[in-house]
NUGUVO-535241 format. One record per residue (C-alpha): residue number from 0; x, y, z. Coordinates in steps of 0.2 Angstrom, whole numbers. Example, Ala and Ser with C-alpha at 12.3 -4.5 7.8 and 13.67 -1.06 7.14 Angstrom:
% NUGUVO-535241
- 0 62 -22 39
- 1 68 -5 36
This chain:
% NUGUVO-535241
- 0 -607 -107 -90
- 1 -599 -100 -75
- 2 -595 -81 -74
- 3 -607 -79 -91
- 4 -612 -61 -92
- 5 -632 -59 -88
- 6 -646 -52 -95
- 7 -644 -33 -100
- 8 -660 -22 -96
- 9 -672 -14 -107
- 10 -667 0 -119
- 11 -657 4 -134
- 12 -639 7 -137
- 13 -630 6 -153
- 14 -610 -3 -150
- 15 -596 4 -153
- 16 -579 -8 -154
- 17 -561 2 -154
- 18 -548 -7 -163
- 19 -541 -20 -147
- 20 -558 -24 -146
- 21 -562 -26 -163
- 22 -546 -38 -164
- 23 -548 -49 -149
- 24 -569 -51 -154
- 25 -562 -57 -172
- 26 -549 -68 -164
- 27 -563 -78 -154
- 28 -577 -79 -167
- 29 -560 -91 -179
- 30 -554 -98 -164
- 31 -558 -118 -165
- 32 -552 -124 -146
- 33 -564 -111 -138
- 34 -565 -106 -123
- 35 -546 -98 -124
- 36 -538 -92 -108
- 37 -534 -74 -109
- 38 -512 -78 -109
- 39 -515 -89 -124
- 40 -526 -75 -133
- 41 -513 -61 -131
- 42 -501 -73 -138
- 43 -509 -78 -153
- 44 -513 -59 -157
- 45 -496 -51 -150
- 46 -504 -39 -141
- 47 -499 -36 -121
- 48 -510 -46 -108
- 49 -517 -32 -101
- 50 -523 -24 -115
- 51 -533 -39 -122
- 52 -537 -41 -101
- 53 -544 -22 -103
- 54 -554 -28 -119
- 55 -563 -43 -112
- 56 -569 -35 -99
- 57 -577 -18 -111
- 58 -583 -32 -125
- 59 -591 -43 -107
- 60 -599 -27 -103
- 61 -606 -25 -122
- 62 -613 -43 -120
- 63 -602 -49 -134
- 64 -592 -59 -123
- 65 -593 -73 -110
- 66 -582 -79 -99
- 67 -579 -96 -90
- 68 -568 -94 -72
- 69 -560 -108 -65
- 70 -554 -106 -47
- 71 -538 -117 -44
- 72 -526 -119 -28
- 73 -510 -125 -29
- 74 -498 -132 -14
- 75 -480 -125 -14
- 76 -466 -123 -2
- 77 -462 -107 6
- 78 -442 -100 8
- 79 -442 -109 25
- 80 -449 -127 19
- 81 -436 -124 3
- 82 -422 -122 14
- 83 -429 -137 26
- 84 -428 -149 10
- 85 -411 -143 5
- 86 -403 -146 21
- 87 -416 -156 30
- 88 -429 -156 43
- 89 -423 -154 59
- 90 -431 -171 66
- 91 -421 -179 52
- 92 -405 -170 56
- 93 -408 -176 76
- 94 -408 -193 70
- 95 -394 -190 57
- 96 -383 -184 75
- 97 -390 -199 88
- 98 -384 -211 72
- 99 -367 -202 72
- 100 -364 -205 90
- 101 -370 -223 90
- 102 -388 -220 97
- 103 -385 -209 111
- 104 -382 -189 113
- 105 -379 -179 128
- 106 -386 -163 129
- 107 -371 -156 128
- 108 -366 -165 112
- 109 -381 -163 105
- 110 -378 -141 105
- 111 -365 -145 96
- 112 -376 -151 79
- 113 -380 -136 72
- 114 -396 -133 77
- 115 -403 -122 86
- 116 -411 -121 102
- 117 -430 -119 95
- 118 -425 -132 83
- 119 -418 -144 95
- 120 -432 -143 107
- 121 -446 -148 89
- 122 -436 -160 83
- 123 -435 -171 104
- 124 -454 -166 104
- 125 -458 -174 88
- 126 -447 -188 87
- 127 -453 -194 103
- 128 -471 -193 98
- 129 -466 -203 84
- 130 -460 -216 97
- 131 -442 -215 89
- 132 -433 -208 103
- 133 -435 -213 123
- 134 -441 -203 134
- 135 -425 -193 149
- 136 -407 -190 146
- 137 -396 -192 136
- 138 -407 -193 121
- 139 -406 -212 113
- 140 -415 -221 100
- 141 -427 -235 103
- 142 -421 -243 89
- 143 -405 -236 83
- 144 -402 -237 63
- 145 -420 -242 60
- 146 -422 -223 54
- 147 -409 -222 43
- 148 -418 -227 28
- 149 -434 -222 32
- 150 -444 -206 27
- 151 -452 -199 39
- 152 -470 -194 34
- 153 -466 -174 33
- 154 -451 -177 22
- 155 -462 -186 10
- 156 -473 -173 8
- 157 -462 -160 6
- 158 -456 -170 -9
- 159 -471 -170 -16
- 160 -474 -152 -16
- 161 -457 -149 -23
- 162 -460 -160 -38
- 163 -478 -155 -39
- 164 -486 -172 -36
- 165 -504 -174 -33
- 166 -512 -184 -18
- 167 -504 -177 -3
- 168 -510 -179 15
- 169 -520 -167 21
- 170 -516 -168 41
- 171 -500 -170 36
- 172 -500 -156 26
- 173 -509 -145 39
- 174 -494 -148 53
- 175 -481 -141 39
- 176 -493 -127 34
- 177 -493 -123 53
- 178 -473 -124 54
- 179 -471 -112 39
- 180 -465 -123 27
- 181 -476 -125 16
- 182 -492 -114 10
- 183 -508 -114 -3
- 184 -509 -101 -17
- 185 -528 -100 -24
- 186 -527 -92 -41
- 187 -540 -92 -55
- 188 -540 -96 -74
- 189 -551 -86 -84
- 190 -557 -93 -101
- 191 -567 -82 -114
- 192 -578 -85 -130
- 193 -589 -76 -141
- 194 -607 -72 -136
- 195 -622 -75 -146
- 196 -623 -58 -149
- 197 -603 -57 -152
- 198 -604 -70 -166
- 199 -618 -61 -175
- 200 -612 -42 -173
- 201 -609 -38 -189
- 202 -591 -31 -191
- 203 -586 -16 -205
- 204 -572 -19 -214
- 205 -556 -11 -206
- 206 -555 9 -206
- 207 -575 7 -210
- 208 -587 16 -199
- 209 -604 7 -195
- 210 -620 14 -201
- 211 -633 21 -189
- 212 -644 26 -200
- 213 -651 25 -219
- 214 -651 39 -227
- 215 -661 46 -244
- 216 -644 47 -251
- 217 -638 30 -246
- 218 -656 24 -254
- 219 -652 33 -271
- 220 -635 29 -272
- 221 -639 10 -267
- 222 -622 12 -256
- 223 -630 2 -243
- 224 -632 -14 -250
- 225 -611 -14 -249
- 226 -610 -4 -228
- 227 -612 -15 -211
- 228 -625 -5 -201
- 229 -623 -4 -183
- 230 -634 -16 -172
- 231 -648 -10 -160
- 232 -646 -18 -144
- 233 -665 -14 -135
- 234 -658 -25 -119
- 235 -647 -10 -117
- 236 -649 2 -99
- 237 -660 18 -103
- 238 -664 31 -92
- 239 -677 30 -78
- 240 -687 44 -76
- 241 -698 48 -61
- 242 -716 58 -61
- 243 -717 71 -52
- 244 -723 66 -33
- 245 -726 75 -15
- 246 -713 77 -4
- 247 -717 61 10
- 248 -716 71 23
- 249 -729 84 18
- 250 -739 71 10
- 251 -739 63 28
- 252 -744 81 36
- 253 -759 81 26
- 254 -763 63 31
- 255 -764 69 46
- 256 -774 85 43
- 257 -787 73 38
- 258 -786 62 51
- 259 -791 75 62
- 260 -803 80 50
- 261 -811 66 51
- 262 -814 65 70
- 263 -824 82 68
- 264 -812 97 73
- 265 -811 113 63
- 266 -794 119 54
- 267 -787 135 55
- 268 -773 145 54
- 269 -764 162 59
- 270 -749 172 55
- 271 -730 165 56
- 272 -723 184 61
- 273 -733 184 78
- 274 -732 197 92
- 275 -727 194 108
- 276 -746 196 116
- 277 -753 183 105
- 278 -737 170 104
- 279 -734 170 125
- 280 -746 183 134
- 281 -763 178 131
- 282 -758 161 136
- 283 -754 167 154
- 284 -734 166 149
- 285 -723 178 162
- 286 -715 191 152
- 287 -699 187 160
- 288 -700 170 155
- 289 -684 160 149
- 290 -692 153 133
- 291 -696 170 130
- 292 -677 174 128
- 293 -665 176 113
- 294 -660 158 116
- 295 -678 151 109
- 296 -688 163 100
- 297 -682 173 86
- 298 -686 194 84
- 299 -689 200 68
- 300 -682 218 66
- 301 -686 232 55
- 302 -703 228 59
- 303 -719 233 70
- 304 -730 225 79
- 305 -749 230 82
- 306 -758 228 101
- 307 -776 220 103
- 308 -789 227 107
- 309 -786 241 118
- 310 -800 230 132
- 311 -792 213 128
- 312 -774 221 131
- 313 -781 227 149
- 314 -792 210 153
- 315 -775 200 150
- 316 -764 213 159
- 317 -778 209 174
- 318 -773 194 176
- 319 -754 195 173
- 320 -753 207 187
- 321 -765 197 199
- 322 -779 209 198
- 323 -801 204 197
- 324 -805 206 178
- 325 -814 223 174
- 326 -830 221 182
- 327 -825 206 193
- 328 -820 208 214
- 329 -810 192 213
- 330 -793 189 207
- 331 -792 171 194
- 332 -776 171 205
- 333 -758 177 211
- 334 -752 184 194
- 335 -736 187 190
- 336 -722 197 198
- 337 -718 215 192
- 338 -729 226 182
- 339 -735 222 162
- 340 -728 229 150
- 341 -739 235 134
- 342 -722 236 125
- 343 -717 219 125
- 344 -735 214 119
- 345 -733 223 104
- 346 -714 215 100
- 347 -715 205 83
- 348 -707 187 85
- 349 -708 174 74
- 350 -721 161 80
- 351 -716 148 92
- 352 -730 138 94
- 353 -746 134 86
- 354 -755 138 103
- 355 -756 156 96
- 356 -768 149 84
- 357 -779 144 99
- 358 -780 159 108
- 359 -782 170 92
- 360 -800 155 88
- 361 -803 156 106
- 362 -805 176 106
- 363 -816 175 88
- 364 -827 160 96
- 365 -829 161 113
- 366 -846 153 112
- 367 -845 132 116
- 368 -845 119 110
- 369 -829 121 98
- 370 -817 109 92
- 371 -802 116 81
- 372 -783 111 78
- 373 -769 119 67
- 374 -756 111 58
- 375 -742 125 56
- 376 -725 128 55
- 377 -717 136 69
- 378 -699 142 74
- 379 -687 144 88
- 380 -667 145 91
- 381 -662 124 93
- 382 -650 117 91
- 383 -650 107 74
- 384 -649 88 77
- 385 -660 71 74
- 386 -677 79 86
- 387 -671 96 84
- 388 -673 108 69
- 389 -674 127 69
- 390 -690 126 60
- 391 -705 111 65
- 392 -722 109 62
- 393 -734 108 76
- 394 -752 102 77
- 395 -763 110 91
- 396 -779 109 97
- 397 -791 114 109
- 398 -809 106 113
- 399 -820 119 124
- 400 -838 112 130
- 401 -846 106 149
- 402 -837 91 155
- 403 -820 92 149
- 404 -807 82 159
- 405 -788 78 157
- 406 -797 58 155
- 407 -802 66 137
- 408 -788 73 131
- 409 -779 56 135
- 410 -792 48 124
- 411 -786 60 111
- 412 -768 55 113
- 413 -774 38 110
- 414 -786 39 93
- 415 -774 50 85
- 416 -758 38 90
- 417 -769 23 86
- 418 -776 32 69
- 419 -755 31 61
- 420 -752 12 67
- 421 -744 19 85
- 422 -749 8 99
- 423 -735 10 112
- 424 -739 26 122
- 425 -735 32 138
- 426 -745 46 149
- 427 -735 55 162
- 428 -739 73 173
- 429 -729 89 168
- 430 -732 107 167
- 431 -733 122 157
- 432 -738 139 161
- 433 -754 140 153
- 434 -763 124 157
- 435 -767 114 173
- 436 -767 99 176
- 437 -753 95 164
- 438 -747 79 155
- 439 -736 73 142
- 440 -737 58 131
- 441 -721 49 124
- 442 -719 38 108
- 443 -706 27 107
- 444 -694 26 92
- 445 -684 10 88
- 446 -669 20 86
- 447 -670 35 95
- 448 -681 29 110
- 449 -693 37 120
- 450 -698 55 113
- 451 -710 66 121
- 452 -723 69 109
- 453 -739 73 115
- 454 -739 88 127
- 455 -756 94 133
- 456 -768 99 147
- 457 -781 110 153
- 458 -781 129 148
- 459 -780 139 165
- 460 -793 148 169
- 461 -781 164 167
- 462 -779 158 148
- 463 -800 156 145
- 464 -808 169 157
- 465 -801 183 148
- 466 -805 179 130
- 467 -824 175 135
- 468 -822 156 139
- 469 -832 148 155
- 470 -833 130 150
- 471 -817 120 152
- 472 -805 118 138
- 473 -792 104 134
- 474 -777 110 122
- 475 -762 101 116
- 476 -745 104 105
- 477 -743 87 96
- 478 -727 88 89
- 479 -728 80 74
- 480 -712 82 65
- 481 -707 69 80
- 482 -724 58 77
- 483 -720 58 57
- 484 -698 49 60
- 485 -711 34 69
- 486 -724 34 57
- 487 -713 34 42
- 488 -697 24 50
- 489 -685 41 48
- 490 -671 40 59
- 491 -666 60 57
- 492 -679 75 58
- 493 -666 82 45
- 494 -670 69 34
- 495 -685 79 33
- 496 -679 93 24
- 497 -668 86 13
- 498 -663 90 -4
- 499 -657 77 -11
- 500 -669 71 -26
- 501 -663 52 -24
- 502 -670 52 -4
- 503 -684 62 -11
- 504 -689 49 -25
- 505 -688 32 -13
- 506 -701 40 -1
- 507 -721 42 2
């Protein structure tokens, strides 16, 4: 039956009727000439329509109640098509004025008619399309009084619609509806009855409440064999309830991890409150550096930071200050402008790349081959937007043995992109301050585009030299934050970090 109400879910719920709904159920389940429209309903119960409207609709959401809606259109004639029957159309009313003057009207006599301008100029267009009135001036009739009598085909219509007869020319009806005269009005008639379930819901007596349950004392007193008990309706919604689950971004973190795992490097980890030596200098940064700045890295006050070694502190200042290494002639190169400062080395910072986790594995295994990466969370004064967030997770790695080329790290690009379904990847030259060569390697992103995702390059030999290293050593900073809105079809690396336990529940 059209508009019947559909299967409930699972569950259990007991059903409750106030007294409208009670009534109008009651007035269905004796009604003989079912389905009844709602108007004839609230009729036979004296009761306004909106309120048995308002307890159809609660008894259809119960399942006690179908309903059967039939969609209807009627034709009617608006004000202007009302008017144009009362007085006539003004085609007819052209004719009604050539008649007058014997067949022909000047244009002078013909403003003289009562109508207007606009009309004059519908009625000459339609009559001569008609083939009733001959074409230049003054206006005459081709055949003058054989349109006395005779209806023309948009007055018959217009009759029709006034007196509500069926049948009616659709073109003709289209060119009026297009005039404004006449119009459709779609409107629907709704017919209820009882459901299955309506008809066998047991109903208490009036002002008698429906049992839930059977008691001890309803069992001695045998009350019950005389009480309606309240139906159980296991169709009825129940809550759904969700296991506890990994948050999908972390889940895919550690998919990661073990991807990399997998093709033989060694995890390891180091502090998030860093000090300036091990987050920038070791790693051949200048100690005037812009990223070194308020406007990307955060300070932590209130705290102290603690130098290296008091040997590693001078090899690294060696370099920084273009000097040969202690017990070297030669310079590894021009160094920086301006003298190091020991104080800014021991400044605490929050960490602000995982590269800090290299140079710390770097200084405590100097001795090739090695092959280690860190999956950590780092921070640094962004701005918050769909690439950008305050804090991000970033994967670097370093590979140290004979023969290490930029060709390598490439084909690490490559496995780890291919290993999470990424095949579209491009390779381009760029620079950093502690490796050379340097490339990058983009990913693109259906909605956001090309992002640059895998930053990497050869660890200079200013970076190496002094923490022990002679072989060459390829390093990268995957940003993976970035790699995960491809992997896992995120749009906003603030999705990430939501909240929101329903965004939480559809993922991973």
């Amino acid at each position: 039956m059209p508009g019947a109400a559909g299967e409930a879910p699972d569950g259990g719920a007991s059903v409750s009727l106030s007294g409208p709904e009670r009534s109008v159920l009651e007035a269905l389940r004796i009604a003989s000439d079912l389905p009844v429209e709602e108007e004839e309903l609230a009729a036979r119960l004296g009761l306004g329509l909106d309120s048995v409207r308002g307890s159809l609709q609660r008894l259809r959401s119960k399942h006690l109640v179908v309903l059967e809606e039939e969609h209807l259109t009627d034709r009617e004639l608006t004000e202007r098509g009302t008017e144009a029957l009362r007085q006539g159309l003004p085609e007819r009313r052209f004719l009604d004025a050539l008649n007058r003057h014997g067949g022909r009207l000047t244009p002078e006599e013909a403003a003289t008619e009562g109508l207007s301008e606009d009309e004059r100029s519908a009625a000459i267009g339609i009559l001569r399309r008609r083939g009733l009135l001959d074409e230049g001036l003054p206006f005459r009739l081709r055949k003058p009084g054989e349109s006395d009598s005779t209806l023309l085909p948009e007055e018959v219509i217009l009759k029709q619609i006034a007196n509500s007869e069926g049948e009616i020319d659709p073109a003709i009806f289209a060119v009026l509806e297009r005039r404004g005269l006449v119009r459709e009005v779609h409107h629907s008639v709704k017919r209820w009855a009882p459901s299955e379930e309506g008809r066998r819901l047991p109903l208490a007596p009036a002002g008698e409440a429906l049992l839930g349950a059977l008691t001890p004392a309803l069992l001695a007193s045998g009350a019950w064999q005389t009480r309606s008990f309240r139906p159980y309706d296991v169709r009825a919604a129940v809550p759904y309830l969700t296991g506890a689950r990994p948050n999908p971004y972390v889940a895919w973190l550690e998919e990661f991890e073990e991807i990399l795992i997998g093709l033989g490097f060694e995890q390891a980890e180091g502090p998030l409150l860093e000090t300036e030596f091990w987050n920038n200098d070791v790693l051949f940064m200048p100690q005037d550096h812009p990223a070194r700045s308020i406007h990307d890295a955060l300070s932590v006050e209130g705290v102290t930071g603690h130098p290296p070694a008091a040997d590693l502190l001078a090899r690294v200042a060696s370099v920084h200050e273009g000097r040969a290494l202690p017990g070297e002639t030669q310079p590894l190169g021009p160094g920086w402008p301006g003298r190091y400062d020991p104080a800014i080395a021991a400044r605490p910072v929050l960490r602000t790349q995982t590269t800090a986790v290299s140079a710390r594995f770097l200084a405590r295994h100097p001795t090739p081959p090695f092959r280690m990466f860190s999956l950590d969370r780092n921070f640094r004064r962004e701005a918050v937007d769909a690439k950008h967030h305050i804090e991000f997770a970033q994967c670097e790695g370093i590979i140290g043995e004979e023969g290490m080329t930029i060709r390598h790290l490439v084909g690490v690009f490559r496995a780890a992109a291919e290993a999470i379904g990424i095949r579209e990847l491009k390779i381009r030259p760029s620079y950093f301050p502690f490796t050379e060569p340097s490339i990058e390697g983009y990913v693109r992103h259906p909605r956001l585009g090309w992002m640059e995702i895998f930053p990497g390059g050869l660890f200079r030999p200013e970076v190496v030299r002094p923490l022990g290293i002679d072989v060459p050593v390829i390093a990268w900073g995957i940003g993976v934050g970035r790699l995960a809105l491809v992997a896992l079809g995120v749009n906003d690396l603030r999705e990430m970090f939501t909240g929101d336990l329903a965004s939480l529940e559809g993922g991973g």
